[in-house]
C-alpha positions as CSV (number, residue, x, y, z in Angstrom):
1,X,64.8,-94.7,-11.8
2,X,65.6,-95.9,-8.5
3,X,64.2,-92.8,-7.0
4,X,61.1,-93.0,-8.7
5,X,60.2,-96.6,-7.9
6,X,61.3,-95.2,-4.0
7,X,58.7,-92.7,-4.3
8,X,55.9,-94.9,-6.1
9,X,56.8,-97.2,-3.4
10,X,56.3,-94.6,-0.6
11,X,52.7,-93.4,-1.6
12,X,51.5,-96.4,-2.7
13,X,51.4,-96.0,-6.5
14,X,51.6,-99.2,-9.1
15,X,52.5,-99.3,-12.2
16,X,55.1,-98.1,-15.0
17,X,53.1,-96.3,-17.9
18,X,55.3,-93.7,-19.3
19,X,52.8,-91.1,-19.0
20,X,52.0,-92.0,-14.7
21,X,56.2,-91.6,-14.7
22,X,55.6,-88.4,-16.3
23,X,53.1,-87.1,-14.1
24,X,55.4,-88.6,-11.0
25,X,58.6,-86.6,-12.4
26,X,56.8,-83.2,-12.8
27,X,55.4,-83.1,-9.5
28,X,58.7,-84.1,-7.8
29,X,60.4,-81.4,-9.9
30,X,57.7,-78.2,-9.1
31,X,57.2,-79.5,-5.7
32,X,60.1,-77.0,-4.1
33,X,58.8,-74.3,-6.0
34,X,55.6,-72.4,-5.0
35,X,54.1,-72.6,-8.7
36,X,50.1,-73.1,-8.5
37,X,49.2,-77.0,-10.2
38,X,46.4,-78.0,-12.0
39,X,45.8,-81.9,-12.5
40,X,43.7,-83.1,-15.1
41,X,42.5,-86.7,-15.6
42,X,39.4,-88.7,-15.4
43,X,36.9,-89.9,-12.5
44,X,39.3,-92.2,-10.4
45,X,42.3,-91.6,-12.0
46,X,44.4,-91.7,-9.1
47,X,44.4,-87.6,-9.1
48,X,44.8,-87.1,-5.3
49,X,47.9,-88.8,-4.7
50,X,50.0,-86.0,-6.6
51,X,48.8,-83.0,-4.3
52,X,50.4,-85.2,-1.5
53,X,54.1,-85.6,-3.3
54,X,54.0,-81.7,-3.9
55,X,53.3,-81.1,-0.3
56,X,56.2,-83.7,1.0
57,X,58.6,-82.7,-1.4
58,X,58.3,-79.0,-0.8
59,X,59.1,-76.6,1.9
60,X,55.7,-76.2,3.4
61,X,56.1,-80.4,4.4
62,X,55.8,-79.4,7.9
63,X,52.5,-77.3,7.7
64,X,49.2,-78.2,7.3
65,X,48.3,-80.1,4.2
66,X,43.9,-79.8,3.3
67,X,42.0,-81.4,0.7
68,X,38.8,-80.2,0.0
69,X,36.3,-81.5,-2.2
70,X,34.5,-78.6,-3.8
71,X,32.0,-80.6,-5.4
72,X,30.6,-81.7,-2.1
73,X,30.6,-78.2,-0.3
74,X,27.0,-76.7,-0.8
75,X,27.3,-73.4,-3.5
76,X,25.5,-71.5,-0.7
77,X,28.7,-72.7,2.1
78,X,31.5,-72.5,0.1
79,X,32.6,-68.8,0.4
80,X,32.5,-69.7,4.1
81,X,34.3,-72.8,4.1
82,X,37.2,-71.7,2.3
83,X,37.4,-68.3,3.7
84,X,35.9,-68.2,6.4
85,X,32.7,-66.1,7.9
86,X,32.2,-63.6,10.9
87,X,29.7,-63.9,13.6
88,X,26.3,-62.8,12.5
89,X,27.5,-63.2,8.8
90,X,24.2,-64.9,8.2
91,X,21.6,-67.0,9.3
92,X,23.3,-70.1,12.0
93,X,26.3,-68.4,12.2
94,X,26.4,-67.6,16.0
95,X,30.3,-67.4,16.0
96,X,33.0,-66.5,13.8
97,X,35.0,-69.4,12.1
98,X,38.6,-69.6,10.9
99,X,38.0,-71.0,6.6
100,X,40.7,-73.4,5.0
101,X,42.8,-70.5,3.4
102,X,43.6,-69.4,6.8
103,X,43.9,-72.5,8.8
104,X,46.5,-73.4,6.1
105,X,48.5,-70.6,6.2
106,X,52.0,-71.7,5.3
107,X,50.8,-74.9,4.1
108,X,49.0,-76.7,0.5
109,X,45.7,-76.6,0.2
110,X,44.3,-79.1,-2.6
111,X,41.0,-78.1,-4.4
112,X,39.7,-81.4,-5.6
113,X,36.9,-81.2,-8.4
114,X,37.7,-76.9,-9.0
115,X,35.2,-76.3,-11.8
116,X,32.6,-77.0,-9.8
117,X,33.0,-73.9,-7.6
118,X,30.8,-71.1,-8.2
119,X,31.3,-68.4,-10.4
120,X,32.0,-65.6,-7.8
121,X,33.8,-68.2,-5.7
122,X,36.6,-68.0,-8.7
123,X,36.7,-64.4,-8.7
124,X,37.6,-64.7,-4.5
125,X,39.8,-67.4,-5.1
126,X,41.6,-65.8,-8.0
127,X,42.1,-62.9,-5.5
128,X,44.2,-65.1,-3.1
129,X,46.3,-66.8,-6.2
130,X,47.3,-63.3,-7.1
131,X,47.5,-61.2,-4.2
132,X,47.4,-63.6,-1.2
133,X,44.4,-61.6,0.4
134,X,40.9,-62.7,1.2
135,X,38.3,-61.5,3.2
136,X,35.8,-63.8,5.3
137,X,32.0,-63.7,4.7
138,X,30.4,-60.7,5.9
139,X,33.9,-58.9,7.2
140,X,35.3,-55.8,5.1
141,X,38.3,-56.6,6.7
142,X,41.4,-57.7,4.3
143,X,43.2,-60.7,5.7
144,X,46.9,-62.7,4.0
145,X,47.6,-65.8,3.6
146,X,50.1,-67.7,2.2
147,X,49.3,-70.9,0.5
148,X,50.3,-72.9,-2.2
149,X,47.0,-74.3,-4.5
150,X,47.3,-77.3,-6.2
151,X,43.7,-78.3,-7.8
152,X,42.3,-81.0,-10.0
153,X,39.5,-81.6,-12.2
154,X,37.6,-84.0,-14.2
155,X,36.1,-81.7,-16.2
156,X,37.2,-80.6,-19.7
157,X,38.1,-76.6,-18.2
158,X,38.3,-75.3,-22.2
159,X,34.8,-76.5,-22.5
160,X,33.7,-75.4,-19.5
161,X,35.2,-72.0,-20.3
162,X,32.7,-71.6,-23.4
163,X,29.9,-72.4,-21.9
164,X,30.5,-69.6,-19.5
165,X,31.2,-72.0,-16.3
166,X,34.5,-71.4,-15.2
167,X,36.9,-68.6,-15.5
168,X,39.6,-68.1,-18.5
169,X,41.8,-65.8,-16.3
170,X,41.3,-68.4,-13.1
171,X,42.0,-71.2,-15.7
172,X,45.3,-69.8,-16.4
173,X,46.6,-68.7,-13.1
174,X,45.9,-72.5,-12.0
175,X,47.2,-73.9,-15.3
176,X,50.8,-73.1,-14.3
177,X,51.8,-76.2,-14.3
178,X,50.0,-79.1,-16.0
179,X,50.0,-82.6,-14.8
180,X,47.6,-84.7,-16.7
181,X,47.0,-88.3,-15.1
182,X,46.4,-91.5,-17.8
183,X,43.6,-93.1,-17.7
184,X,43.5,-97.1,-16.7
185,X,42.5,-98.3,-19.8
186,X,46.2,-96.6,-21.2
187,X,47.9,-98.1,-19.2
188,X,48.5,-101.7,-20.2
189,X,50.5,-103.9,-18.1
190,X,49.6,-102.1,-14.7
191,X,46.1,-103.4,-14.6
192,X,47.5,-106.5,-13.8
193,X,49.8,-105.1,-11.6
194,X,47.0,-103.0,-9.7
195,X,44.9,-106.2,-10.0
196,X,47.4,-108.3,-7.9
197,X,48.0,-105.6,-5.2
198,X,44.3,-104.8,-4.5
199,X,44.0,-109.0,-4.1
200,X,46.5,-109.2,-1.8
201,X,45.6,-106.4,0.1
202,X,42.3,-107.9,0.6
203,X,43.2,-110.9,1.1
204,X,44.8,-109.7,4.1
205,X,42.2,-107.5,5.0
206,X,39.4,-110.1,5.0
207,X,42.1,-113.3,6.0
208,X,41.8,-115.2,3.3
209,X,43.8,-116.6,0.7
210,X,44.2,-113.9,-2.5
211,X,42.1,-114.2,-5.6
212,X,44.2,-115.4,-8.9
213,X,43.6,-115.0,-12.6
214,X,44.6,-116.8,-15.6
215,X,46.5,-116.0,-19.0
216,X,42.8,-115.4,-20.2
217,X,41.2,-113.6,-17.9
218,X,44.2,-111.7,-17.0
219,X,43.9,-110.1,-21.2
220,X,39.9,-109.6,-20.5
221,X,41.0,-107.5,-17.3
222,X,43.4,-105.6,-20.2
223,X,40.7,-105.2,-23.1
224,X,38.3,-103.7,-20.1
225,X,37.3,-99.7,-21.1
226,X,37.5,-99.5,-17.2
227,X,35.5,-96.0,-17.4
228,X,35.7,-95.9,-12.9
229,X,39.3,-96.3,-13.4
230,X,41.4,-97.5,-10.6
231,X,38.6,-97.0,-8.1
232,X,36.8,-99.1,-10.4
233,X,39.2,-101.6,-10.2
234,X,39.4,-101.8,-7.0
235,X,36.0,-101.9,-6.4
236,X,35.3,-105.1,-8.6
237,X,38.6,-106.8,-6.7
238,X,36.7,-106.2,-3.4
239,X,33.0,-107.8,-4.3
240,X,35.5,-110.6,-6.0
241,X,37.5,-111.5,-3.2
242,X,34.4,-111.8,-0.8
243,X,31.7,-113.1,-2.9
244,X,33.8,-116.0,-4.7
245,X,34.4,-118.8,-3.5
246,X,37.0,-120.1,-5.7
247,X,40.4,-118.3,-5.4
248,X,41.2,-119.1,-9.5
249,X,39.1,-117.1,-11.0
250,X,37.5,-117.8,-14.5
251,X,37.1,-115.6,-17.3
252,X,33.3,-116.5,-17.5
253,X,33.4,-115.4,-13.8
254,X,35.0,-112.4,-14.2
255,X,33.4,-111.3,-16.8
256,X,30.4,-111.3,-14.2
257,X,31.6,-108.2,-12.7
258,X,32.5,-105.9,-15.7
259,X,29.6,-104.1,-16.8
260,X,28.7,-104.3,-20.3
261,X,32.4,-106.0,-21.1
262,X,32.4,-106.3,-25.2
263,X,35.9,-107.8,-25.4
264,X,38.2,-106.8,-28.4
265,X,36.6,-105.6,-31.6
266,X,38.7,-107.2,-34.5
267,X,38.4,-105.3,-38.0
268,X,36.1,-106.6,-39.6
269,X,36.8,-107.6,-43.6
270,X,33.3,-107.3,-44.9
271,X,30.7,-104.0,-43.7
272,X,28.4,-105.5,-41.3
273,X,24.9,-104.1,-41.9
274,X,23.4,-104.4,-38.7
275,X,20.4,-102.7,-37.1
276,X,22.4,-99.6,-36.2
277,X,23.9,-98.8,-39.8
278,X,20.0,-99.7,-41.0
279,X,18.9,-97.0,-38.9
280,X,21.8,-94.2,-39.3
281,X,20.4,-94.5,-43.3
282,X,16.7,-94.3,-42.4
283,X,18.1,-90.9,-40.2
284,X,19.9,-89.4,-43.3
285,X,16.9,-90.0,-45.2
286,X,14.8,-88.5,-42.6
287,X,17.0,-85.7,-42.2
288,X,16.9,-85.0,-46.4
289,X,13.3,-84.7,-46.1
290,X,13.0,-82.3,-43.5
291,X,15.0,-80.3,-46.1
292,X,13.1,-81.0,-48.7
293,X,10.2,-80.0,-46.9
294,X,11.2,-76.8,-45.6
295,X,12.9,-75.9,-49.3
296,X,9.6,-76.4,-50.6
297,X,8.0,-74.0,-47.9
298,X,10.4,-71.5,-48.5
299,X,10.4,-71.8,-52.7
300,X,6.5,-71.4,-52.1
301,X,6.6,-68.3,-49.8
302,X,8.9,-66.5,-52.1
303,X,6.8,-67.2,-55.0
304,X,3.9,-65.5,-53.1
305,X,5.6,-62.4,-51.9
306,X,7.0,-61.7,-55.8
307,X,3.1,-61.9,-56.6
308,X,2.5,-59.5,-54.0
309,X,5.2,-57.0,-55.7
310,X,3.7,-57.1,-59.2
311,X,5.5,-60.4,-60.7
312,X,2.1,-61.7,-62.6
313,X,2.4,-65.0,-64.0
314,X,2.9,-63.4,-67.2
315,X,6.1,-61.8,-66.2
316,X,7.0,-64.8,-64.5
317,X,6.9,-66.9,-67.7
318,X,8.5,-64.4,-70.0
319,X,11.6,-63.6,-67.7
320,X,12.7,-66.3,-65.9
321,X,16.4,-65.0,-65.7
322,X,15.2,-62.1,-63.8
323,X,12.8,-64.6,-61.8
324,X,15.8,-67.2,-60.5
325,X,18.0,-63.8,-59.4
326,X,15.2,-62.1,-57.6
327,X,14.6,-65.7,-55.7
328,X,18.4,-66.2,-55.1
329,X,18.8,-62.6,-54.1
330,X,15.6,-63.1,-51.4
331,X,17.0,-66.3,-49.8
332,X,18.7,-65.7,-46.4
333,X,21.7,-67.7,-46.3
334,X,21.2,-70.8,-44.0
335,X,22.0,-70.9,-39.7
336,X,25.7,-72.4,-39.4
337,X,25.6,-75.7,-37.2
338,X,22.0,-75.7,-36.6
339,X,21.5,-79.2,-35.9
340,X,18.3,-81.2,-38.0
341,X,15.2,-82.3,-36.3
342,X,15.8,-86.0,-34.4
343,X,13.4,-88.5,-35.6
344,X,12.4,-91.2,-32.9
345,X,13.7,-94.6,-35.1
346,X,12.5,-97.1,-32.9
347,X,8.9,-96.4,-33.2
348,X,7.9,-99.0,-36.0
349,X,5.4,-96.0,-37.6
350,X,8.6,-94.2,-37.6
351,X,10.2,-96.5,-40.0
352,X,7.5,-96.2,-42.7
353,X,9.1,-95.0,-46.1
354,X,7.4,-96.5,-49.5
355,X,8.2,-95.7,-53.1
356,X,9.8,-92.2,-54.1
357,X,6.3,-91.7,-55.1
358,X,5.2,-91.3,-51.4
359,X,7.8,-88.7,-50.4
360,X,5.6,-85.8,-50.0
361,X,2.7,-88.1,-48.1
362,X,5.4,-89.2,-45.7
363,X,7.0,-85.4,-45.3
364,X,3.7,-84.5,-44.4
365,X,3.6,-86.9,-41.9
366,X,7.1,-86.0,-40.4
367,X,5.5,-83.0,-39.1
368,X,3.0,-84.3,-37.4
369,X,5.7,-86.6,-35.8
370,X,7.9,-83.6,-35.5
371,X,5.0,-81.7,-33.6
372,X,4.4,-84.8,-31.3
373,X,7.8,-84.8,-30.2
374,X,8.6,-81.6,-29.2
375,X,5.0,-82.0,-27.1
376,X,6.7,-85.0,-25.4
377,X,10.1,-83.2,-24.8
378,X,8.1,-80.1,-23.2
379,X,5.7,-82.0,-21.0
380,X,9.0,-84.0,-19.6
381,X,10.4,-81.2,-18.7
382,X,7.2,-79.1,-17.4
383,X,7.7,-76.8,-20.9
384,X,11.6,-75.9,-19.7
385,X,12.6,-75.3,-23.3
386,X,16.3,-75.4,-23.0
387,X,16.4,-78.8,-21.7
388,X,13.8,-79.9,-24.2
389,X,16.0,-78.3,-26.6
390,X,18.8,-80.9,-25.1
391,X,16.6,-83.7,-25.3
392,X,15.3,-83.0,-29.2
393,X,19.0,-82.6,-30.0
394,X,18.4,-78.9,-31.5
395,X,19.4,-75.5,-30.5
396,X,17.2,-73.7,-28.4
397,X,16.6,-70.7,-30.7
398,X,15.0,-73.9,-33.2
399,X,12.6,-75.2,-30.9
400,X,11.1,-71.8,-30.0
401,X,10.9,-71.3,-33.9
402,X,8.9,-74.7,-34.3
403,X,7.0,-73.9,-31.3
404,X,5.8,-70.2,-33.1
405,X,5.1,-72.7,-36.1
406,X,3.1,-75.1,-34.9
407,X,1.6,-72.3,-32.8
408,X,2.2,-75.1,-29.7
409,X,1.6,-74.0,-26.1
């Protein structure tokens, strides 16, 4: 314990959660190993410090240590940056340049923000995890380096794996060692904590005396979602100890500063029925109509195509066993997870539904509604279907079937 608070001490970290003592003792423990490290955690976190106790606690302490933020390196640089290029290479490059994998040769290099590389970035990059070779831009030439990775990402990488974004076999060559930072709002008591040591430090900083909170405002500082994290925190400390006057700080002031603060929910003993339960009902209902609707379209075109094979009204009427299996046997099972039309709720003619009567007036006007949307959602985004598709809340193979429909431009 005492060599944990030494180290927490030494890079500046605050704070006892169990899970940030986790994350501390795992990279203390692979640091003298060369073992590739992938940190996961959200926006401002805290993720950078742990590429820095890897590096002082291993071997390579002595050689160069780079960060590189790959989410701020232009796609069309980044091969170069990392690996370097050869004169001529492309356009601007009037001299060959040394990239980060061989400036840190015997050293750490941390990839901050990895998923956002490129595609055939990975494939390069998983060529050095594996082999230890790269080769710059435009040089055939096969160069070695030896490097330990560490990376980190605020992404969700199994997501991003799905959607085709990020590599599975990069993923796991990365993954061989998880440290996952907690998120503020987990950690209780150290918001306070953090709280008091950005005041002071600013305090110093600007030479003033440091900004206090009460019992109070020190539990709505708690209760806070804090979705920047620490550098949130930090952040709203800074604008506090400068802009206020007052060194006690209220919990009507503070308040101030945290964006859309709500406080604590209590559970509630009786079911609130509020404008947004109001209008989840009204969607249902919405959505059961659509069904209706297009059950009724589909019931109607099956009628018409047994007419066209010889089923005469006659027939119909005299064998309706044989009727129902023909029309179960004709109907194509329904798309899994195709997601129903959205209906616009806060348009007031939106929210028009009479008597039970009026269903099949007010299905007829969905469509025209439903048509009026997707006209919207193209001309927003100049007729770009899949982000209209996003926008709808549909899959994109549904909106190109409603634009066939509606025979829509």
């Amino acid at each position: 314990m005492e060599e944990l608070q030494r180290i927490k001490q030494r890079f500046g970290i605050i704070g006892n959660h169990p899970g940030l003592n986790r994350a501390i003792e795992t990279a203390i423990q692979v640091a003298p190993t060369d073992l590739s490290v992938l940190i996961t955690g959200e926006s401002g976190s805290g993720k950078e410090v742990f590429p820095q106790i890897i590096h002082q606690f291993s071997s390579r302490k002595h050689n160069k240590y780079i960060a590189v933020n790959c989410g701020a390196i232009p796609e069309g640089t980044i091969d170069s940056e990392l690996f370097g290029h050869t004169k001529g290479s492309f356009t601007g490059a009037t001299d060959s340049r040394k990239g980060y994998f061989e400036v840190a040769d015997g050293g750490t290099i941390f990839l901050d923000e990895v998923a956002e590389l490129p595609l055939a970035t990975q494939v390069r990059l998983l060529r050095v995890l594996e082999t230890g070779e790269f080769m710059k831009v435009g040089s055939s030439v096969v160069q070695k380096t030896n490097v330990r990775v560490v990376a980190a990402t605020n992404v969700n990488i199994i997501s991003a794996i799905q959607d085709g974004k990020f590599r599975e076999d990069l993923y796991y060559r990365l993954n061989t060692v998880p440290i996952h930072v907690p998120p503020l709002r987990d950690r209780g008591e150290d918001i306070a904590l953090l709280f008091r040591k950005f005041s002071g430090d600013f305090a110093e900083k600007y030479r003033m005396p440091p900004i206090q909170l009460g019992e109070e405002a020190i539990r709505v500082l708690s209760t806070y979602r804090w979705p920047g994290n620490i550098r949130q925190l930090k952040n709203i400390t800074e604008q506090i100890s400068v802009i206020e006057q007052k060194r006690e700080i209220s919990t009507e002031t503070l308040r101030e500063y945290l964006p859309d603060y709500q406080g604590v929910k209590l559970p509630a003993l009786v079911k609130k029925v509020d404008q947004e339960t109001f209008t989840s009902e009204r969607e249902i209902l919405y959505k059961v109509l659509f069904d209706m609707k297009n059950d009724m379209h589909d019931l109607k075109k099956l009628v018409v195509d047994l007419l066209n094979k010889g089923y005469d009204e006659t027939t119909m009427e005299g064998n309706h066993a044989e009727m129902v299996q023909k029309l179960y046997q004709s109907v194509e099972p329904p798309l899994e997870n195709t997601p129903a039309p959205i209906i616009d709720l806060n348009k007031p003619e939106s929210l028009n539904i009479q008597d039970t009567e009026e269903v099949i007036e007010e299905s007829l006007s969905l469509e025209e509604k439903e048509i009026e949307m997707i006209k919207k959602a193209l001309d927003k985004y100049h007729g770009k279907r899949k982000q209209a598709a996003v926008e709808l809340g549909i899959s994109e193979r549904t909106l190109y079937r409603k634009i066939k429909e509606y025979n829509l431009n």
